[in-house]
ROTI-265718 format. One record per residue: x, y, z of N, C-alpha, C in turn; residue in one letter. Coordinates in Angstrom, 2 decimals, padded with zeros to 5 digits, m for minus. Atoms other than C-alpha are relative to their C-alpha. Layout:
- X;Y;Z;X;Y;Z;X;Y;Z;A
...
***
This chain:
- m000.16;m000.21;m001.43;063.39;136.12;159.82;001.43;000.40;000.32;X
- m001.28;m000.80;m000.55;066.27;137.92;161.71;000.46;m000.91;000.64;X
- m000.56;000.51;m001.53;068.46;136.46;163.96;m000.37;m000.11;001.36;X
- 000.42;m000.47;m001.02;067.37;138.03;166.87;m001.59;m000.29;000.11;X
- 001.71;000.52;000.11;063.30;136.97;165.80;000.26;m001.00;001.28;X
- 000.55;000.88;m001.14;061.63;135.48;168.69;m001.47;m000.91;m000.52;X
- 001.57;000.24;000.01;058.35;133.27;168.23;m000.55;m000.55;001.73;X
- 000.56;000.34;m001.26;056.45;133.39;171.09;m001.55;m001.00;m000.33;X
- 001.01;001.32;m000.07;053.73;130.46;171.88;m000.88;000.77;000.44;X
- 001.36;m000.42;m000.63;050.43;131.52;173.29;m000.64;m001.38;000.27;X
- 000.45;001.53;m000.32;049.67;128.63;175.38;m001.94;m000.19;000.11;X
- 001.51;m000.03;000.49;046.07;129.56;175.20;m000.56;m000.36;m001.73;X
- 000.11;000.14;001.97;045.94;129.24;171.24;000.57;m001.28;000.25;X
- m000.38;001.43;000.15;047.87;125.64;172.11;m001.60;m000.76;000.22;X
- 001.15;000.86;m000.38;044.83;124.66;174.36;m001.56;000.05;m000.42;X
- 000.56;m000.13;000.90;043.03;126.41;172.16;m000.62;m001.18;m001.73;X
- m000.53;001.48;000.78;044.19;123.49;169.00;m000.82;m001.15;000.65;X
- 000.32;001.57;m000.59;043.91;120.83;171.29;m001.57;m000.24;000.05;X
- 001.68;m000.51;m000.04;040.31;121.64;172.46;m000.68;000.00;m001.51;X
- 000.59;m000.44;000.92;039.53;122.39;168.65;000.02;m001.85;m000.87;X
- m000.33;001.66;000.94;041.18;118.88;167.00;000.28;m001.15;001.15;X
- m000.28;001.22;m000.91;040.52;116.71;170.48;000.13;m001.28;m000.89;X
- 000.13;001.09;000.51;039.32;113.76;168.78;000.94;m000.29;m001.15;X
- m000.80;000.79;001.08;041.51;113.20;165.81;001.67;000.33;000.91;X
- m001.22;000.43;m000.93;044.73;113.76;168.50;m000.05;m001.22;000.47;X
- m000.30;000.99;m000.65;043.41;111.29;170.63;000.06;m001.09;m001.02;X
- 000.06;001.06;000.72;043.11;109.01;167.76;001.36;m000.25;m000.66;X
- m001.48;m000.05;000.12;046.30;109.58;166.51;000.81;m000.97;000.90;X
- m000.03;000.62;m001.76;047.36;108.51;170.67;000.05;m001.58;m000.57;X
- 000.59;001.98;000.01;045.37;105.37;169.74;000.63;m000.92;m000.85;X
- m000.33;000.98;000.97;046.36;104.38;166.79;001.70;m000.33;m000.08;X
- m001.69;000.40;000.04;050.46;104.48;167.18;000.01;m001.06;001.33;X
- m000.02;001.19;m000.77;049.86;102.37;170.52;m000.87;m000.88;m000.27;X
- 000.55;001.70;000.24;047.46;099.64;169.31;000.93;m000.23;m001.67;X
- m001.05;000.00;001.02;050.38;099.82;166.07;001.03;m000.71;001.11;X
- m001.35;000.36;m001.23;053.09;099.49;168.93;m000.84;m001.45;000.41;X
- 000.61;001.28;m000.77;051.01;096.72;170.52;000.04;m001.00;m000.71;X
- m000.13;000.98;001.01;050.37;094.80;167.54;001.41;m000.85;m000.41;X
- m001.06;000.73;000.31;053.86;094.54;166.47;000.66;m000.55;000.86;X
- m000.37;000.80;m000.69;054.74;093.63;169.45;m000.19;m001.40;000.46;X
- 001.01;001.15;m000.04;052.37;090.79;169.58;000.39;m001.10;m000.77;X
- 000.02;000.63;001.41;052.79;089.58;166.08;001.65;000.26;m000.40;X
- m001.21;000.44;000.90;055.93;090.41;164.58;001.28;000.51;000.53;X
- m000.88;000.12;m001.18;058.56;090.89;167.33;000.64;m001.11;000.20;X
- 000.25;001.10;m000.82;059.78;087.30;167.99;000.38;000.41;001.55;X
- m000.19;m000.05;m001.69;059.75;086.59;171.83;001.26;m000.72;000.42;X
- m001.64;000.14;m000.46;062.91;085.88;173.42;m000.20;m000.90;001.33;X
- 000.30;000.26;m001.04;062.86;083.87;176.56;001.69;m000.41;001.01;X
- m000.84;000.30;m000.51;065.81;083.88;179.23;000.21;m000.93;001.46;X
- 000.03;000.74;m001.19;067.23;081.34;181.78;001.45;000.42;000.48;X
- m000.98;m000.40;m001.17;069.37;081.79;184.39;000.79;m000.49;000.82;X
- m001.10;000.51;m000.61;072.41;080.41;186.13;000.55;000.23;001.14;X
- m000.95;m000.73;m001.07;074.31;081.13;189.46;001.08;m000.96;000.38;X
- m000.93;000.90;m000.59;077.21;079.56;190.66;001.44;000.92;000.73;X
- m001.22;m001.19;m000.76;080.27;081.09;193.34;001.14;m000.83;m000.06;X
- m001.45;000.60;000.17;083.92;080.60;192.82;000.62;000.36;001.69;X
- m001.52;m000.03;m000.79;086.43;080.22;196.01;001.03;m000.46;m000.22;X
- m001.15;000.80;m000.03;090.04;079.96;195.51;000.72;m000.02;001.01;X
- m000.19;000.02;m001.10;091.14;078.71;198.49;001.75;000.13;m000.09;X
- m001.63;m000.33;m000.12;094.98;079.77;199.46;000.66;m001.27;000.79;X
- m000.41;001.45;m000.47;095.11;076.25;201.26;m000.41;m000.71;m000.31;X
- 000.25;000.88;000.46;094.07;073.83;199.59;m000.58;m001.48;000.99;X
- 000.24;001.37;m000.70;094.08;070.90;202.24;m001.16;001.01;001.26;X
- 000.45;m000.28;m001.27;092.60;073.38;204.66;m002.12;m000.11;m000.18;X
- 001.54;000.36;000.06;088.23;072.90;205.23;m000.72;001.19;m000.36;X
- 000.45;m001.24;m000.16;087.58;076.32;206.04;000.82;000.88;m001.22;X
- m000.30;m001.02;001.58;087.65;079.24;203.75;000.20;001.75;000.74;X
- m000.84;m001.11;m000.75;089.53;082.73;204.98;m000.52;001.19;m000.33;X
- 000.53;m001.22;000.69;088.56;086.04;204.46;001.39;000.64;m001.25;X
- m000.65;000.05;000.93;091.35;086.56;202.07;m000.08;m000.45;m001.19;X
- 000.89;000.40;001.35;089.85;084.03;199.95;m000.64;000.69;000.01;X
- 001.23;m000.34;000.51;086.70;085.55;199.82;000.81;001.35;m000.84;X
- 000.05;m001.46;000.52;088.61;089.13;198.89;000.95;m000.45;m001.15;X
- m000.92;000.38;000.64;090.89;087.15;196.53;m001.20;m000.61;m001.51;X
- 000.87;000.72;001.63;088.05;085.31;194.24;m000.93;001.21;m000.17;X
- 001.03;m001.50;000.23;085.76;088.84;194.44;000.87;000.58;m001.45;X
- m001.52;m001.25;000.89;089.34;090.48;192.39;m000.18;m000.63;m000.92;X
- m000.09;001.10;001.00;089.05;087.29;190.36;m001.73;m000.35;m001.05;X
- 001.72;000.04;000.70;085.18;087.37;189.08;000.27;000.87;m001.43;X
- m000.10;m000.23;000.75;086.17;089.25;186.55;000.26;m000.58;m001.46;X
- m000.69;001.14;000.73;088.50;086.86;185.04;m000.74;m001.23;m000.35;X
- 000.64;001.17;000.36;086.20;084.15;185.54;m000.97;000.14;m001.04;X
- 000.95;m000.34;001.25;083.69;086.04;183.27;000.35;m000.02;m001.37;X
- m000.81;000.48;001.01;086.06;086.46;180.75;000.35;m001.46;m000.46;X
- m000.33;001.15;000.23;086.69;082.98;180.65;m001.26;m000.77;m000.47;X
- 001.46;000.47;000.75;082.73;081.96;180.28;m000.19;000.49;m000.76;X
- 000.11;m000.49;001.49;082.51;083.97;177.31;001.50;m000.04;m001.02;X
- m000.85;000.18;000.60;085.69;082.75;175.91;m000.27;m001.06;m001.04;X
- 000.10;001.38;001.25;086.02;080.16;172.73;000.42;m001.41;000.99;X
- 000.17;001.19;m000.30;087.37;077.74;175.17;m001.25;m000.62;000.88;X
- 001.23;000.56;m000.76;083.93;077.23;177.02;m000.96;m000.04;m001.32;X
- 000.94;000.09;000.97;081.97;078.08;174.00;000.00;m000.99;m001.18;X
- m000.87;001.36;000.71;083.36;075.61;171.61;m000.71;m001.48;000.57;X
- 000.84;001.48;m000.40;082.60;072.79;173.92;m001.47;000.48;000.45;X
- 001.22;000.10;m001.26;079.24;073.92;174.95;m000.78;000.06;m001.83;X
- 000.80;000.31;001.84;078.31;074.31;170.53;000.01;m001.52;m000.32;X
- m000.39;001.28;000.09;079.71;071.01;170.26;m001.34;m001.09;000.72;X
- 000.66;000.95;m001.16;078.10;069.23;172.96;m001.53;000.17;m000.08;X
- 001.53;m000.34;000.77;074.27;070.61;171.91;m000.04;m000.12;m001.13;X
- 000.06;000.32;001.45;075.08;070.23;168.34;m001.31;001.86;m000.47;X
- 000.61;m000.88;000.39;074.36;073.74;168.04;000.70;000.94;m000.94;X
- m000.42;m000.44;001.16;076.13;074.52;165.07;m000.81;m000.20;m000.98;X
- 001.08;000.25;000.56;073.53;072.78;163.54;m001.09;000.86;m000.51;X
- 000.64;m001.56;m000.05;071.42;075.88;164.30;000.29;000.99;m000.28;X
- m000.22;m001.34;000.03;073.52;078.43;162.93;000.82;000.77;000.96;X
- m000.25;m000.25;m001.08;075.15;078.91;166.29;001.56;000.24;m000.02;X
- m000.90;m000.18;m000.03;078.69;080.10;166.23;000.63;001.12;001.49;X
- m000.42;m000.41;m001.41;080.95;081.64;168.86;m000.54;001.39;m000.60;X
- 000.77;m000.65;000.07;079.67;084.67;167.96;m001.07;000.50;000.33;X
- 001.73;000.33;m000.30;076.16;083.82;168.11;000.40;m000.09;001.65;X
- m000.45;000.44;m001.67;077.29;082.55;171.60;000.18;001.84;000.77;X
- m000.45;m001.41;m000.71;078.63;086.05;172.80;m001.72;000.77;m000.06;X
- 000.99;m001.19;m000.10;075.26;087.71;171.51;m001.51;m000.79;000.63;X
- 000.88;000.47;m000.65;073.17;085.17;173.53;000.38;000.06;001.38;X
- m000.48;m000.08;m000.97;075.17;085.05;176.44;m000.05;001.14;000.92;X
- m000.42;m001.39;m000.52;075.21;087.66;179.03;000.76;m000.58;001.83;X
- m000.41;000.65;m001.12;077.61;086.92;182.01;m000.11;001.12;001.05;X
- m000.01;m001.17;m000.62;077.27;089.10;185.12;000.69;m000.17;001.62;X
- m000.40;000.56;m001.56;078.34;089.33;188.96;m000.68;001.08;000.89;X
- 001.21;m000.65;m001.42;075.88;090.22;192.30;001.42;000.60;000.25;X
- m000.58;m000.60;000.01;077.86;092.91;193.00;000.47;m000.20;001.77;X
- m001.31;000.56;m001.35;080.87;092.53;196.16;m000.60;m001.28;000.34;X
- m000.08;001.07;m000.42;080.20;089.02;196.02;000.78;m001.12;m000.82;X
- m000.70;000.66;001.06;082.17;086.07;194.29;m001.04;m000.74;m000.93;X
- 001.02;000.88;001.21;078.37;084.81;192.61;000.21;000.67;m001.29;X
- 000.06;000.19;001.46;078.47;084.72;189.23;m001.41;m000.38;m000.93;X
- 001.60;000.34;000.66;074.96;084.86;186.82;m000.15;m000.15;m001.35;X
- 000.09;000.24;001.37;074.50;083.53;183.87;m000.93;000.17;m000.62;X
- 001.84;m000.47;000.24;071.84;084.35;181.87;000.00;000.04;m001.88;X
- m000.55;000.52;001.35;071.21;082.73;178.07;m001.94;000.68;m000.12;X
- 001.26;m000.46;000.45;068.33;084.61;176.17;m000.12;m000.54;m001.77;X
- m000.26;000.36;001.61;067.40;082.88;172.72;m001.90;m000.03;m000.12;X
- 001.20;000.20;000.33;063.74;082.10;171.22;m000.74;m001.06;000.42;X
- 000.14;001.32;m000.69;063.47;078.97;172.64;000.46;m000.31;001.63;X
- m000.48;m000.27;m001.40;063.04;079.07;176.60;000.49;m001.58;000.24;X
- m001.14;000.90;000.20;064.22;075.13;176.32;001.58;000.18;m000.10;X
- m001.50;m000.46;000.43;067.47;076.15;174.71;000.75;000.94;001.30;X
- m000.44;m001.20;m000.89;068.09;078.90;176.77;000.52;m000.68;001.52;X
- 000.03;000.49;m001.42;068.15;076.75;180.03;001.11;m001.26;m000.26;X
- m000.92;000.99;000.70;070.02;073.83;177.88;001.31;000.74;000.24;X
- m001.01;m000.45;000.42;072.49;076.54;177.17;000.39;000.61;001.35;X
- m000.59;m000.93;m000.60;073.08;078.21;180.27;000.56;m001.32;001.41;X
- m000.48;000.88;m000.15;073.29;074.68;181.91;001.82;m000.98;m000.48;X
- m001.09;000.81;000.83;075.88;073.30;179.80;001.38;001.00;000.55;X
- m001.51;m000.81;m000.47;078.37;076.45;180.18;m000.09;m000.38;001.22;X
- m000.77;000.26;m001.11;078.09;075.83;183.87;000.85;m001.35;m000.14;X
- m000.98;001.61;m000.13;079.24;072.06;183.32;001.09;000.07;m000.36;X
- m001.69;m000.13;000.98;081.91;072.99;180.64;000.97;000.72;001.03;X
- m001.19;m001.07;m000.49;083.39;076.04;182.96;m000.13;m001.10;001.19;X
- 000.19;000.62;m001.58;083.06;073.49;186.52;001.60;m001.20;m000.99;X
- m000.83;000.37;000.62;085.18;071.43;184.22;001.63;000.48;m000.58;X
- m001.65;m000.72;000.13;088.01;073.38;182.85;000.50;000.94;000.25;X
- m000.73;m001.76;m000.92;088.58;076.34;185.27;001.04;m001.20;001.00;X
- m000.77;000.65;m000.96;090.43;073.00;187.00;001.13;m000.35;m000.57;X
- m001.21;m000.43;000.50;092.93;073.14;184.37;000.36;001.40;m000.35;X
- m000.18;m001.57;000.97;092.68;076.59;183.10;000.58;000.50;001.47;X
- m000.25;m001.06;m000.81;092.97;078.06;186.64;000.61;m000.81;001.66;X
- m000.34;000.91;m001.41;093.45;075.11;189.02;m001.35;000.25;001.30;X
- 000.82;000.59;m000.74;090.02;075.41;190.94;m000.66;m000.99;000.25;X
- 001.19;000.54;m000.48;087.90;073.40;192.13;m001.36;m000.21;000.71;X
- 001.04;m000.66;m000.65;085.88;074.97;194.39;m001.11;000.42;m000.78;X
- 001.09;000.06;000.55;082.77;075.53;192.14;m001.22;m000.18;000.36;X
- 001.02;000.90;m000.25;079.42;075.35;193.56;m000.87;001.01;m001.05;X
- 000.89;m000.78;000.63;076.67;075.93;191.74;m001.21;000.19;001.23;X
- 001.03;m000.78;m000.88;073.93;078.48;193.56;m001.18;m001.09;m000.29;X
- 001.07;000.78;000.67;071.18;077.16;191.30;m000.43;m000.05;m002.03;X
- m000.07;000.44;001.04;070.89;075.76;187.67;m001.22;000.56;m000.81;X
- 000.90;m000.83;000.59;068.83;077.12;184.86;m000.83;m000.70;m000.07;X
- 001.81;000.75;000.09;064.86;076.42;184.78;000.02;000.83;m001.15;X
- 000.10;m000.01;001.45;063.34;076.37;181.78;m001.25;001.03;m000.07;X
- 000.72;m000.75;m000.28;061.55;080.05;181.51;m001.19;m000.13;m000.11;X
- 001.81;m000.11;000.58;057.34;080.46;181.76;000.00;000.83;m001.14;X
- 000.38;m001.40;000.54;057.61;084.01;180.62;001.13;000.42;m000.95;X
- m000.96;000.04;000.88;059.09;085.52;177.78;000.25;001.23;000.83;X
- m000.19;m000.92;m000.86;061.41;088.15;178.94;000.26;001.41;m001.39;X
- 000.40;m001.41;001.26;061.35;090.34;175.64;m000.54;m000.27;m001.30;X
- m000.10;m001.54;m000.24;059.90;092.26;174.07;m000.99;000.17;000.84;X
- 001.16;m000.23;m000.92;057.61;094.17;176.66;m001.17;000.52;m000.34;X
- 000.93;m000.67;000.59;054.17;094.92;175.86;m000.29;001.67;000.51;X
- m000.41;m001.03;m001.01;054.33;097.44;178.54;000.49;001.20;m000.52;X
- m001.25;m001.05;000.17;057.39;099.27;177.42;m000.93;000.33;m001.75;X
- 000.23;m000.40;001.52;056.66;099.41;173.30;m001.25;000.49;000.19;X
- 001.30;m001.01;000.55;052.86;100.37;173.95;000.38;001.59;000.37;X
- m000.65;m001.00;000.14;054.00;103.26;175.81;001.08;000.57;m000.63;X
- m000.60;m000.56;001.19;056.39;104.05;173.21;m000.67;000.66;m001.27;X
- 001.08;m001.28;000.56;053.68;104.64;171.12;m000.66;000.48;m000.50;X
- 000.49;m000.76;m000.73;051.90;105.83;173.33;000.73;001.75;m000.47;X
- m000.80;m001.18;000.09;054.66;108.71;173.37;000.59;000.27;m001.28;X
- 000.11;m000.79;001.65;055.15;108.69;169.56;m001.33;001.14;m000.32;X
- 001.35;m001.11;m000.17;051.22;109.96;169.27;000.09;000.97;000.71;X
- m000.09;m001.43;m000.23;051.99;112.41;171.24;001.16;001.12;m000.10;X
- m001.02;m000.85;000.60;055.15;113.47;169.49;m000.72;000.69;m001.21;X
- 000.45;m000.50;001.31;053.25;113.63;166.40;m001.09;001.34;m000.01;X
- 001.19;m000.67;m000.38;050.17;115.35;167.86;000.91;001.67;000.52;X
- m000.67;m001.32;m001.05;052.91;118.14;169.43;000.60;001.03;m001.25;X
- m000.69;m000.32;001.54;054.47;118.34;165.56;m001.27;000.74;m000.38;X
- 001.18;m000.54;000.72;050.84;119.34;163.93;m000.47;000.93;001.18;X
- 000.42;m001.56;m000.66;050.26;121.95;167.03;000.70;000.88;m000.47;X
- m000.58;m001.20;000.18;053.33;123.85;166.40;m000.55;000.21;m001.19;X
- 000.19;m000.55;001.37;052.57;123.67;162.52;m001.13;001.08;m000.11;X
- 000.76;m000.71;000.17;049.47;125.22;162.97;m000.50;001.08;000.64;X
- m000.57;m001.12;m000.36;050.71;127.65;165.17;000.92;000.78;m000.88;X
- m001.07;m000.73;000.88;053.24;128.62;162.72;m000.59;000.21;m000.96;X
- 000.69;m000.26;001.07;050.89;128.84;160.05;m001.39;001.00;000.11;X
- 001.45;m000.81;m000.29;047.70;130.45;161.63;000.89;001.64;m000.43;X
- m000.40;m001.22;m000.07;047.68;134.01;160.44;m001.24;000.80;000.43;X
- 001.04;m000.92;m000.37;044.67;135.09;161.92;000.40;000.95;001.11;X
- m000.21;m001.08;m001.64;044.25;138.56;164.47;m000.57;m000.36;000.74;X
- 000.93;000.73;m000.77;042.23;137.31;167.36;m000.35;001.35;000.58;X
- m000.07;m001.43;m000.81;042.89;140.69;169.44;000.50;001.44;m000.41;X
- m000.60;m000.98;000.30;043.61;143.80;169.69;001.57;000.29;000.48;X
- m001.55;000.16;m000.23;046.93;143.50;171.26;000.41;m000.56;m000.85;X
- m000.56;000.57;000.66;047.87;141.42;168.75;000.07;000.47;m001.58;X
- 000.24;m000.87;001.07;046.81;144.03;166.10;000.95;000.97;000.12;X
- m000.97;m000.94;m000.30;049.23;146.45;167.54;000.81;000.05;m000.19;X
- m001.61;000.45;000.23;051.85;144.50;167.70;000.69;m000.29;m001.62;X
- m000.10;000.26;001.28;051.59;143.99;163.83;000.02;001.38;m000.76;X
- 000.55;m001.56;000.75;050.48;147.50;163.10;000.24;000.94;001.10;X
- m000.20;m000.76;m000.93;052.08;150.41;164.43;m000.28;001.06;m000.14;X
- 001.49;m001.48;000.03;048.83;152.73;164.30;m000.66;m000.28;000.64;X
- 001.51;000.05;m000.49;046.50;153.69;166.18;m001.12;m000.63;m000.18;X
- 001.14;000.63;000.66;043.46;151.71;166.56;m000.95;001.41;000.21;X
- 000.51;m001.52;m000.37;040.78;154.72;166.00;m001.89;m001.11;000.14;X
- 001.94;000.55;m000.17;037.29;152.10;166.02;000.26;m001.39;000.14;X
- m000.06;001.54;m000.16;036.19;148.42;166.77;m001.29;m000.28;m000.54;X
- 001.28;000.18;000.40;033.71;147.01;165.04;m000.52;m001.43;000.94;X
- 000.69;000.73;m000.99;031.08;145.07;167.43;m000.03;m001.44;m000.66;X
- 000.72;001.37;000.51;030.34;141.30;166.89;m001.59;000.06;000.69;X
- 001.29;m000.22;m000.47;026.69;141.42;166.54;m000.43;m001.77;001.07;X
- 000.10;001.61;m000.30;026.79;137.13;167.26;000.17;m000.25;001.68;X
- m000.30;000.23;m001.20;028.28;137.48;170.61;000.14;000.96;000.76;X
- 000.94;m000.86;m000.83;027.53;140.66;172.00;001.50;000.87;m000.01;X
- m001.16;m000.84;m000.32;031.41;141.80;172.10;000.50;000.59;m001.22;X
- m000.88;m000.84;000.98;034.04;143.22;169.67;000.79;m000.79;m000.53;X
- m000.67;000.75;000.46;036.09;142.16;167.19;000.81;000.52;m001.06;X
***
């Protein structure tokens, strides 16, 4: 082939294929999503996450009751920091300790890749959110960091202000993997594969179907057509 070679599709000859090898496409279809489904089922483990909230104010008066709008735009700047600080060794440390979850394999590490800290966006809440295999644990664990950080953000940073929104429950539902998501996955493999074996056998068919397409191969005159006696036309 040249450089300049074009292959053109003939989307009729696609729907042509399809129409010709329906059934072993759709089965194809079938069989990569009840594959996807399965493993999702069976050999996936399930993950289950719990969830945390709690809002920081650092108040600029200390003795005073009320809380200023300054605070509020002062601990918003500061959410950052506080996140950093719940995924630090000094919260994680005491929160392995205190579950005896070293026991398990559990290192600060481990901690970071269970942990996910986040913030409701322009507000000073804070969300914690502990995803492990065990929706127990998970609620254990996302509990505990609040206690540890309510605890030493009053030396680390001098607050006290701490409330917690609401404390982690111990999940129904697992929150990954999705059966949902992976069947349609594939779902949309089978029909990657099914899209692979059209072109091939577009790229491989060498039959003439037409006469335009005889022309374009052969640059002579057609001088006769011989009839198809089967179907009444030409061929």
């Amino acid at each position: 082939m040249y450089e300049n070679d074009e292959i053109e599709i003939d989307l009729s000859r696609v729907f042509e294929i399809v129409k010709k090898h329906f059934k072993p496409f759709a089965l194809i279809i079938l069989a990569t999503s009840i594959v996807a489904t399965l493993i999702t089922l069976f050999l996936i483990p399930k993950k289950y996450t719990a969830e945390a909230k709690l809002i920081i104010v650092q108040k600029s008066n200390p003795d005073s009751q009320q809380i200023s709008y300054n605070d509020l735009q002062t601990s918003q700047k500061l959410v950052n920091t506080y996140s950093e600080i719940l995924k630090s060794e000094a919260i994680s440390d005491d929160v392995i300790r205190n579950l005896k979850l070293d026991q398990e394999g559990i290192d600060h590490a481990s901690y970071l890749s269970m942990v996910k800290i986040s913030s409701v966006k322009d507000t000073e809440v804070i969300k914690i959110s502990v995803e492990t295999k065990d929706p127990n644990l998970s609620a254990n664990i996302a509990n505990e960091i609040v206690s540890v950080f309510r605890r030493k953000i009053v030396t680390i940073m001098n607050i006290e202000n701490v409330t917690v929104l609401n404390s982690a429950k111990v999940p129904e539902q697992k929150s990954s993997p999705s059966n949902l998501k992976n069947t349609l996955m594939g779902f949309l493999l089978g029909c990657v594969i099914d899209g692979c074996i059209v072109v091939y056998l577009l790229l491989n068919d060498r039959n003439v179907r037409t006469e335009e397409e005889l022309k374009e191969i052969f640059d002579y005159p057609i001088i006769g057509l011989i009839p198809d006696m089967n179907t009444g036309g030409t061929e």
